[in-house]
MMTF fields as JSON, N, C-alpha, C and O atoms, coordinates in Angstrom:
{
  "mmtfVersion": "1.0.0",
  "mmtfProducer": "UNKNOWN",
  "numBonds": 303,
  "numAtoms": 304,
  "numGroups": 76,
  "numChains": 1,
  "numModels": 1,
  "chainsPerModel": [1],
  "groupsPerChain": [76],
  "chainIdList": ["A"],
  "bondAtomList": [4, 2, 8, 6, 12, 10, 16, 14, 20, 18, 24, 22, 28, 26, 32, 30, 36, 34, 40, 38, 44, 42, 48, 46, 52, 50, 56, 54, 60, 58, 64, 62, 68, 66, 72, 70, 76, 74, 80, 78, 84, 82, 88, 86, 92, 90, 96, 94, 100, 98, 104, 102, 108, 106, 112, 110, 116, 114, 120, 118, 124, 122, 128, 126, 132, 130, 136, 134, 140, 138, 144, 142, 148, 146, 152, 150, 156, 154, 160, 158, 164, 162, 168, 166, 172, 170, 176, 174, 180, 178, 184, 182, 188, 186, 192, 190, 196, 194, 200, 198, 204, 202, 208, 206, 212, 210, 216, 214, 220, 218, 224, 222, 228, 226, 232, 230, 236, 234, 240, 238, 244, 242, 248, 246, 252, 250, 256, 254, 260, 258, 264, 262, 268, 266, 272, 270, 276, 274, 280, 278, 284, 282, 288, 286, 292, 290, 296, 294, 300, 298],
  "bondOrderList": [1, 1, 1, 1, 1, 1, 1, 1, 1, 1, 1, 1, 1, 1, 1, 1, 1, 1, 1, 1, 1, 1, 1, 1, 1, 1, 1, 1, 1, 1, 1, 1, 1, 1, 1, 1, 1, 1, 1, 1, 1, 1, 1, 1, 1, 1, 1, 1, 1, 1, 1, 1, 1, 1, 1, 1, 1, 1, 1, 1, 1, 1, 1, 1, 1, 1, 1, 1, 1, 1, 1, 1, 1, 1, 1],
  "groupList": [{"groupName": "UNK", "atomNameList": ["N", "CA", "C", "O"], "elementList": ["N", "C", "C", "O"], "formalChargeList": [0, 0, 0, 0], "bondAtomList": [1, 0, 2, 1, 3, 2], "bondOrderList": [1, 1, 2], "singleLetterCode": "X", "chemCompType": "L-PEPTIDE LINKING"}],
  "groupTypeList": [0, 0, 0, 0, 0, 0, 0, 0, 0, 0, 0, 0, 0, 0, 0, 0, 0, 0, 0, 0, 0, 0, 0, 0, 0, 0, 0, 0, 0, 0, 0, 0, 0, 0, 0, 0, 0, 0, 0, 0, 0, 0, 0, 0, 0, 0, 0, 0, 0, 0, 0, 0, 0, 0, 0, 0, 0, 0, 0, 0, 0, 0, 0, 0, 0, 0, 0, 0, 0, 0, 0, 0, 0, 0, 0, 0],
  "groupIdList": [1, 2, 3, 4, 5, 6, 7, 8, 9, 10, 11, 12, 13, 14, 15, 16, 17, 18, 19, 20, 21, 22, 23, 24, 25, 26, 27, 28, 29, 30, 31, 32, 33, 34, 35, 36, 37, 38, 39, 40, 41, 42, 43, 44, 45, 46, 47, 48, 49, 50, 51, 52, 53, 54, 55, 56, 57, 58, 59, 60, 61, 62, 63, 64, 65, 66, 67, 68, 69, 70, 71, 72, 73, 74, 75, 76],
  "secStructList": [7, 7, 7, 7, 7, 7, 7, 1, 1, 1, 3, 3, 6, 6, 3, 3, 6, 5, 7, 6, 6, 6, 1, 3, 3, 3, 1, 1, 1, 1, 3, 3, 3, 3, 7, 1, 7, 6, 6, 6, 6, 6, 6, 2, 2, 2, 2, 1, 1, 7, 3, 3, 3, 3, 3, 3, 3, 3, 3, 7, 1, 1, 7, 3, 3, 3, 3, 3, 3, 3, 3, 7, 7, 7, 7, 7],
  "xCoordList": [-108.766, -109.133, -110.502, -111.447, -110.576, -112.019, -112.901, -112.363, -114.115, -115.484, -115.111, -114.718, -115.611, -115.373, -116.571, -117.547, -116.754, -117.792, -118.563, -117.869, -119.923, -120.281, -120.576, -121.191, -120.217, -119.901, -121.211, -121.744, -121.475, -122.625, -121.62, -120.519, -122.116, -122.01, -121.6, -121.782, -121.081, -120.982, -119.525, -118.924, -119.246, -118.316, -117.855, -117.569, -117.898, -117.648, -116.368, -116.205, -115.414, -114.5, -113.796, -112.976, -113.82, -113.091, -113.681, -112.865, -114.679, -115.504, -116.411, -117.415, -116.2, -116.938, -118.296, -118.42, -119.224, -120.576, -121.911, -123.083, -121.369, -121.696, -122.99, -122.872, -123.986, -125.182, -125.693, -126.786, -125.849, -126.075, -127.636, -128.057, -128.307, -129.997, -130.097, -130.44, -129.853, -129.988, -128.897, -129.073, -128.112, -126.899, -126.309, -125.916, -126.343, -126.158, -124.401, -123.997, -123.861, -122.56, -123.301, -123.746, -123.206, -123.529, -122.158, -121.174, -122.581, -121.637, -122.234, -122.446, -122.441, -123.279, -124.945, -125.726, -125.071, -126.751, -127.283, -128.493, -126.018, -126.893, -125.628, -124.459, -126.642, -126.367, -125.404, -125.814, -124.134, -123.197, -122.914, -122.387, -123.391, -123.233, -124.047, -124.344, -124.703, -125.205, -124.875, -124.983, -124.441, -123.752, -124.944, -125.702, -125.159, -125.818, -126.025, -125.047, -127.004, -127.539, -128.611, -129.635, -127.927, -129.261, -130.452, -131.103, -130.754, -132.312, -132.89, -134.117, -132.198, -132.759, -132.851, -133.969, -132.179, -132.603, -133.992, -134.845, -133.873, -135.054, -136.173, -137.015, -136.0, -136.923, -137.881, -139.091, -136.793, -137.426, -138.002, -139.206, -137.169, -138.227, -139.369, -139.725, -139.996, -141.319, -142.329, -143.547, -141.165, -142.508, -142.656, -143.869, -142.084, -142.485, -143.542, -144.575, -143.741, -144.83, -144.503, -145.273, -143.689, -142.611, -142.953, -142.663, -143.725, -143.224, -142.025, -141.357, -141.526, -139.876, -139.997, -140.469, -139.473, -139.503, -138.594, -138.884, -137.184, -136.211, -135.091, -134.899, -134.026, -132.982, -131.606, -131.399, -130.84, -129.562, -128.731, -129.029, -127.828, -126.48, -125.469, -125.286, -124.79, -123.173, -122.415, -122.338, -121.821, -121.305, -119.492, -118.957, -118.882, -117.542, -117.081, -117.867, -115.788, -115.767, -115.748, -115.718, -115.758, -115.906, -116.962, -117.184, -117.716, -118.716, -119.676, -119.419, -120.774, -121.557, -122.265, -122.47, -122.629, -123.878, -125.418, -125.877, -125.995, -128.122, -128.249, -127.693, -129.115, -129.826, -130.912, -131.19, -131.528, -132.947, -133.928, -134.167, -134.499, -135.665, -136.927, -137.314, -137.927, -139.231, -139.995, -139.472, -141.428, -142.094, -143.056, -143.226, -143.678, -144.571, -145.775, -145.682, -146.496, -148.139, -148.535, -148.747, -148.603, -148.91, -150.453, -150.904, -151.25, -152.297, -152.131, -151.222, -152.565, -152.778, -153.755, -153.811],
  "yCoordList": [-61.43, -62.729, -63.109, -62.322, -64.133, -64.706, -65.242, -65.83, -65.094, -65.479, -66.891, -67.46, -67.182, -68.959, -69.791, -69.05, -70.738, -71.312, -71.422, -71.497, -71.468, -72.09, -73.587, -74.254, -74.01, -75.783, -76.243, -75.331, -77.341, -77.766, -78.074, -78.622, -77.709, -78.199, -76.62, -75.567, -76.752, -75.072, -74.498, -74.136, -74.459, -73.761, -73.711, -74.569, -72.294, -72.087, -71.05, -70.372, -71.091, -70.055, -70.112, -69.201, -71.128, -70.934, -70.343, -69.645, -69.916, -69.409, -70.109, -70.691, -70.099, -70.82, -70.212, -69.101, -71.123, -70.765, -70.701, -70.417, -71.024, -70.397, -71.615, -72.71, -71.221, -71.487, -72.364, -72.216, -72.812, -72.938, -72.614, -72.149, -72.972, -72.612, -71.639, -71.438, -70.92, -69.408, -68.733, -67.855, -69.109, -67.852, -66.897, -65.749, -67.771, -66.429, -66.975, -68.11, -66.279, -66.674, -65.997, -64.866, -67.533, -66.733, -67.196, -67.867, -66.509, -66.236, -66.04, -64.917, -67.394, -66.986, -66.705, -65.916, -68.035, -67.898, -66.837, -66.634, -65.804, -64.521, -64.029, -63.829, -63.862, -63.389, -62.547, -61.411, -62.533, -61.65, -60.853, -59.746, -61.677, -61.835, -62.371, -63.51, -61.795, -62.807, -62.977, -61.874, -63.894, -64.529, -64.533, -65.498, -63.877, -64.128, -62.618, -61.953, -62.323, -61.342, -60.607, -60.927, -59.402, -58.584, -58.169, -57.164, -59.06, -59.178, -60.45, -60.433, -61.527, -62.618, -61.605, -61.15, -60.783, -60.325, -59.528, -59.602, -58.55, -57.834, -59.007, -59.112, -59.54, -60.713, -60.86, -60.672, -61.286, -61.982, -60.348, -60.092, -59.522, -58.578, -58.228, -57.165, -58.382, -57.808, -59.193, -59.254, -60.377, -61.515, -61.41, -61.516, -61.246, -60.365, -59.36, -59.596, -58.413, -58.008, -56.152, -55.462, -55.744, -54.866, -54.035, -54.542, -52.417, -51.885, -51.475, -51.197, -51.355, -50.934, -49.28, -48.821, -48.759, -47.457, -46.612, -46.023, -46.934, -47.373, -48.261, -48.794, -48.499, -49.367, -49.114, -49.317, -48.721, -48.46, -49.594, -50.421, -49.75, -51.285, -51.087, -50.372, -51.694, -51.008, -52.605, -53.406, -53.043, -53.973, -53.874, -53.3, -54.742, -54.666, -55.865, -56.757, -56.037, -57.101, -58.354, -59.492, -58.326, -59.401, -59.525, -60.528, -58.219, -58.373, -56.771, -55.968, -56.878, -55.633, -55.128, -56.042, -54.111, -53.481, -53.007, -52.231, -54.001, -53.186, -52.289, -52.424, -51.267, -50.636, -50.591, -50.025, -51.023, -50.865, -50.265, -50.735, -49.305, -48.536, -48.818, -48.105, -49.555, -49.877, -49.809, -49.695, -49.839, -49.87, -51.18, -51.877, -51.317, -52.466, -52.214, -52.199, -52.089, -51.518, -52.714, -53.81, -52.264, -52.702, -52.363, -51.365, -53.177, -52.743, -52.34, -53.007, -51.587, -51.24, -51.548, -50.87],
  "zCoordList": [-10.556, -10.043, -10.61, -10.563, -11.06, -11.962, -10.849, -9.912, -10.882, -9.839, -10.395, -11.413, -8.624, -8.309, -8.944, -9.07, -9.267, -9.411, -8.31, -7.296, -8.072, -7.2, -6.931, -7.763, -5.989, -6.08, -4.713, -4.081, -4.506, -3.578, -2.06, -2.112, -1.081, 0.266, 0.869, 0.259, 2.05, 2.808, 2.68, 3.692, 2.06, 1.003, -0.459, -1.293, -0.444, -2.0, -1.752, -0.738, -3.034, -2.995, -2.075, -1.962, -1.107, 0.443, 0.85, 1.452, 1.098, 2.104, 3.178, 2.769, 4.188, 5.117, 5.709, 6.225, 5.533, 5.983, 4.836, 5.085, 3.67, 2.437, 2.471, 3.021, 1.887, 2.089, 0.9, 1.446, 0.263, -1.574, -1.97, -3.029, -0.893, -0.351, -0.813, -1.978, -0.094, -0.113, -0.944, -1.79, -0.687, -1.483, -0.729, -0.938, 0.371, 1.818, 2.207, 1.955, 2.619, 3.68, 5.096, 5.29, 6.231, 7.469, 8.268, 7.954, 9.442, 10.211, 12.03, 12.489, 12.911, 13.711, 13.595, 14.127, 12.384, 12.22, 11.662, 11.556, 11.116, 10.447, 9.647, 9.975, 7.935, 7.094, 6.792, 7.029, 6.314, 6.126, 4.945, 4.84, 4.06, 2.474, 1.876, 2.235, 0.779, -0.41, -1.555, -2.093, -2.46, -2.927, -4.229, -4.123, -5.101, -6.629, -7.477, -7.818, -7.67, -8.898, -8.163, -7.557, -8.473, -7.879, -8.631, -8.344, -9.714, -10.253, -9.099, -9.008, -8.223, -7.265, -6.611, -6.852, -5.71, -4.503, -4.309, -3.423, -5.749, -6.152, -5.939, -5.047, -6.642, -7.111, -5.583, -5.452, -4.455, -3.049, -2.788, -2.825, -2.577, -1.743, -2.673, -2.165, -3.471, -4.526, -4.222, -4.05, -4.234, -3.558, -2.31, -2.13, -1.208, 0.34, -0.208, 0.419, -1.034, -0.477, -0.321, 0.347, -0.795, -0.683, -1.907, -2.99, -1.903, -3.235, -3.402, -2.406, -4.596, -4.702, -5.269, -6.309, -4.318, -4.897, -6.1, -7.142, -5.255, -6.073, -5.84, -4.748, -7.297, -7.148, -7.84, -9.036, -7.087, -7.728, -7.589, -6.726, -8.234, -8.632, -9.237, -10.222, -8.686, -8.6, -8.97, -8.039, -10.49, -10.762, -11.231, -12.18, -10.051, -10.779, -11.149, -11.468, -11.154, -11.988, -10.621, -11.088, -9.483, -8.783, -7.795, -7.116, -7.763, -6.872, -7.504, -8.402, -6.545, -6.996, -5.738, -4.939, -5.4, -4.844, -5.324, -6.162, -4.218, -4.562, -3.424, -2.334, -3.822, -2.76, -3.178, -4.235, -2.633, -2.54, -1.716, -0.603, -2.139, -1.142, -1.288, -2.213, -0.84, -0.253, 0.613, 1.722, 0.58, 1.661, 1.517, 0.516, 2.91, 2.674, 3.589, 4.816, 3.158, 4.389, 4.893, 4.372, 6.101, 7.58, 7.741, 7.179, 8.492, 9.582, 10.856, 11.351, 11.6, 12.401, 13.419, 14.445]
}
């Protein structure tokens, strides 16, 4: 099955909830899915503020997995 385009308003692919903002599918005001490239996601947590310790990614042909491990220092 070939990746959908993404198209403007709150659905894409038939998916309901789908965000175009963000790239999020929610469900109940909270995030279920995100919907792009995991160099964006990287991207947001390193501008939060976040070192990345490490990052593994897992690409198939219709979707992929990030993991990402970070920390971010706090005051006390």
């Amino acid at each position: 099955m070939p990746l959908q385009k993404i198209t403007s308003g709150r659905h894409v692919a038939g998916i309901e909830g789908y965000d175009p903002t963000t790239g999020c599918v929610t469900r109940d005001d909270i995030a279920i899915r995100y919907l792009g490239e995991p160099e964006s996601i990287l991207s947001e947590v390193v501008s939060a503020g976040f070192q990345v310790l490490d990052v593994a990614t897992t690409k198939g042909d219709n979707s992929g997995d990030i993991i990402i491990q970070a920390v971010k220092a706090v005051s006390l």
